[in-house]
N, C-alpha and C positions, 0 to 999 in steps of 0.2 A: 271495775271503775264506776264511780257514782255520776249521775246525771243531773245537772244543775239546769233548771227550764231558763233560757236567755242565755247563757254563758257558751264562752268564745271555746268552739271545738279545739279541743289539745290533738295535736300530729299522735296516732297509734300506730305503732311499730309491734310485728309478731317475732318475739323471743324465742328459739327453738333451743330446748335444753334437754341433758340427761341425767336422770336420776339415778346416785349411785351407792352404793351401801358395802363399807369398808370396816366389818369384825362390829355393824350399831352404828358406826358412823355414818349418817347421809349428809352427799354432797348433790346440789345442783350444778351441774357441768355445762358451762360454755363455750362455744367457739367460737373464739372472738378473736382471732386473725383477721379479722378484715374491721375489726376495732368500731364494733357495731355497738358497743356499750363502754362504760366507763367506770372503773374501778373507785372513780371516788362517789358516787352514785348512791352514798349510805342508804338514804329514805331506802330506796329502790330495794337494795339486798334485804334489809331488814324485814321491808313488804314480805317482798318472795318468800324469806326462810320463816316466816311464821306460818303454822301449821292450820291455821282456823281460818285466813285471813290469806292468803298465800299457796305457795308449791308445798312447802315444810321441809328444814332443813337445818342440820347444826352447822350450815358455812355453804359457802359459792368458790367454785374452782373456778377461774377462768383460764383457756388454754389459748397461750399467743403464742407467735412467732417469736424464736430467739434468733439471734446473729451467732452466739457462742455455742449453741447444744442445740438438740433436736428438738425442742419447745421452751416452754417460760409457762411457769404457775404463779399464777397470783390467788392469794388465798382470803377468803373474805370471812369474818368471823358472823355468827346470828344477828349480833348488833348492827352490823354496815360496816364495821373497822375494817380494812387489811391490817392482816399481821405476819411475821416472818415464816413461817415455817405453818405445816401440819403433815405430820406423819402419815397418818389414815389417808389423808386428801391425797398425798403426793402417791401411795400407792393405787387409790382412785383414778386420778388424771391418768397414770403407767397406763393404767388399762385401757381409759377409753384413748390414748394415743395408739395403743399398740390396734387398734379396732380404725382409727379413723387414718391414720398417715399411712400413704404408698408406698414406704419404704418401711416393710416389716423387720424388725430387730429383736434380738434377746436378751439386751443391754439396753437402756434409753437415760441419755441425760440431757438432764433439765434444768434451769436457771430459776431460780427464787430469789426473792426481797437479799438475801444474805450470800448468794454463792449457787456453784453449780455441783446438783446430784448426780445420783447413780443408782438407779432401780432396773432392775431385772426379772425376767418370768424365770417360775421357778416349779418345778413338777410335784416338788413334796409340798410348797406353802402356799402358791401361787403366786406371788409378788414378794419381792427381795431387798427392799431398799437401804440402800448403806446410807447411814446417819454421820455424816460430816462435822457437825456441830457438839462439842462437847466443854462447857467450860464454866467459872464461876463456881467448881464443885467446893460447896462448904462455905461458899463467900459470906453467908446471912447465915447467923446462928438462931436457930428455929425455939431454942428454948422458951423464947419468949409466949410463945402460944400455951395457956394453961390447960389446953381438954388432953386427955389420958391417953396416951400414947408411948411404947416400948422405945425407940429411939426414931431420929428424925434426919435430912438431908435435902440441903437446897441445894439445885445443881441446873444449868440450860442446857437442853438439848436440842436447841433453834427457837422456844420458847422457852420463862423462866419455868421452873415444875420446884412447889417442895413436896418431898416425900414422908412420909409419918407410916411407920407401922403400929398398928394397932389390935386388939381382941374384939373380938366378935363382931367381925366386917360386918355379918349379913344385917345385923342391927346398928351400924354405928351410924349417929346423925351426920350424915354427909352432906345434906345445902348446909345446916345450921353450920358447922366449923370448917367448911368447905367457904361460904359465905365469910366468913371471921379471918380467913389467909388471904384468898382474894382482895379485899378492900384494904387490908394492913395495911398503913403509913410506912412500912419498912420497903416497900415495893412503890418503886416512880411510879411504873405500868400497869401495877396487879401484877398477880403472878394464880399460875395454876394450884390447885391442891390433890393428892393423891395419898389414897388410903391402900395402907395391904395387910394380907396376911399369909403366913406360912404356910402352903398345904402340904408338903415335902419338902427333902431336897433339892433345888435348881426346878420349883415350883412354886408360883403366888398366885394368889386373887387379888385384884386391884378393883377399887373405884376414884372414877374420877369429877372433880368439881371442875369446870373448863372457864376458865376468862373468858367472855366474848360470847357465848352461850348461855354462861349466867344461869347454868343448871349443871346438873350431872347429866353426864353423857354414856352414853351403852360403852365406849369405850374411849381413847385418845393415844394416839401415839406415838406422841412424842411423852404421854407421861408416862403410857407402859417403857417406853426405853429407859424414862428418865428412873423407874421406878426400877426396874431390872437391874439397873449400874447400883443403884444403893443398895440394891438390897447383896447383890456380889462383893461390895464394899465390905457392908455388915459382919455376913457371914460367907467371905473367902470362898465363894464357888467360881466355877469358872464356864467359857465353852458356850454353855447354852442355856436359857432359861425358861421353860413355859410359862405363859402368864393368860389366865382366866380372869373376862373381864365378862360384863354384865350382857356384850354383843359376842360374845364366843372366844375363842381361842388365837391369842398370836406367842408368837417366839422372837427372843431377845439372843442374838449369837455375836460374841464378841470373844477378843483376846487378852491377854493376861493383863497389858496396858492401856486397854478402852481406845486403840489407836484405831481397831477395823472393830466397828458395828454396825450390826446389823438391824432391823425391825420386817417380819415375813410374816405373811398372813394372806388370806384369800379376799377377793373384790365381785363384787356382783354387780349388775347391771339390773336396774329396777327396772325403769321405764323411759319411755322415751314421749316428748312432748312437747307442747307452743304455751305460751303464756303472753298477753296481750299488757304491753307497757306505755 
């Protein structure tokens, strides 16, 4: 915080947060049950997840009190926006609930912007969350997009995701046409982009361009789900999917009608820390 010589001392509150790292994605984790900060606080988030400038982070969980389920996520994107859903976060948040609340559980649901999850520990993946949201599949035809791509699918999985497969992931310009789905005029909100490629059977690599981060991210998971459902579409697999993303390994398990899905993958715990606001 900068010092202006004669200006009127601002009231400094100590923020205690934790940093947490979900398959590349970090989250700054709050506990704000006792409603010691405020979600629409943009300036604020945006300070903190800048990485030169701030804590560094692709998003802010905040973990409140629910009335319906055992907490309430709210999820704040790099920009300062809240947005509906994040997959990575919500198995984030699992962990640090299953760590901070008295009453230890193997199951834990949670209330978000759109409805209430269901995330469980899990001994093969570590965190287990059932992905509730699935809809809008096909609604916006992608052909419009002219960069070189195998076949394409827009679809929500709590955010908007379009999915593009394409050749030779490891090279392919991911801000430049990641940038170019993002800002389309076909999307009110923006919408996500996601890049894959085939490495086997009921196996992809994905990258991801994230709305609200405004860069590629090590990983996202709502777009690995979103990308897993297309690419089972595509090419008729089933069961389970592995998916290699830039931050490690998670898995997509679902049923022959996309009615029970899953998203599992492991959560770290960085650090833990104060930051002066």
């Amino acid at each position: 915080m900068s010092i202006i010589p004669g200006a009127k001392k601002e009231k400094i509150v100590k923020l205690e947060f934790t940093k947490m790292n979900a398959t590349g994605n970090d989250f700054i984790v709050i506990d704000n049950t006792r409603n010691v900060v405020s979600a629409e606080n943009k300036l604020l988030w945006h300070r903190l997840c800048c990485l030169k400038s701030g804590i560094g982070a692709d998003g802010v969980l905040l973990f409140e009190k629910s009335t319906k389920a055992d907490f309430k996520m709210r999820y704040i994107n790099a920009d300062g926006g809240e947005v509906e859903m994040c997959g990575n976060g919500a198995r984030a948040i699992t962990a640090f609930a299953h760590e901070h609340l008295e009453k230890k559980k193997e199951v834990y649901q949670f209330e978000t912007m759109n409805g209430v999850y269901e995330c469980s520990l899990d001994a093969k993946f570590g965190f287990k969350l059932k992905m509730t949201e699935l809809y809008d599949v096909d609604k916006i035809n992608l052909d419009v997009f002219p960069f070189p791509k195998k076949q394409s699918l827009y679809l929500n999985t709590g955010v908007p995701h379009c999915v593009f497969e394409v050749e030779q992931l490891k090279d392919y310009p991911i801000l430049e046409q990641g940038r170019s789905v993002r800002y389309h005029p076909l999307f009110e909100k923006g919408s996500n982009a996601n890049f894959f490629e085939v490495i086997e059977k009921n196996h992809l690599r994905v990258r991801t361009y994230e709305r609200g981060v405004e860069n590629e991210t090590l990983s996202c998971g709502t777009g690995v789900t979103a990308t897993a459902i297309a690419a089972a579409k595509f090419y008729h697999w089933s069961d389970e999917i592995q998916v290699e993303t830039l931050g490690g390994p998670l898995a997509v398990m679902f049923n022959s009608d996309f009615s029970s899905v899953y998203l599992c993958g492991r959560v770290e715990k960085v650090f833990v820390g104060s930051v002066q606001i």
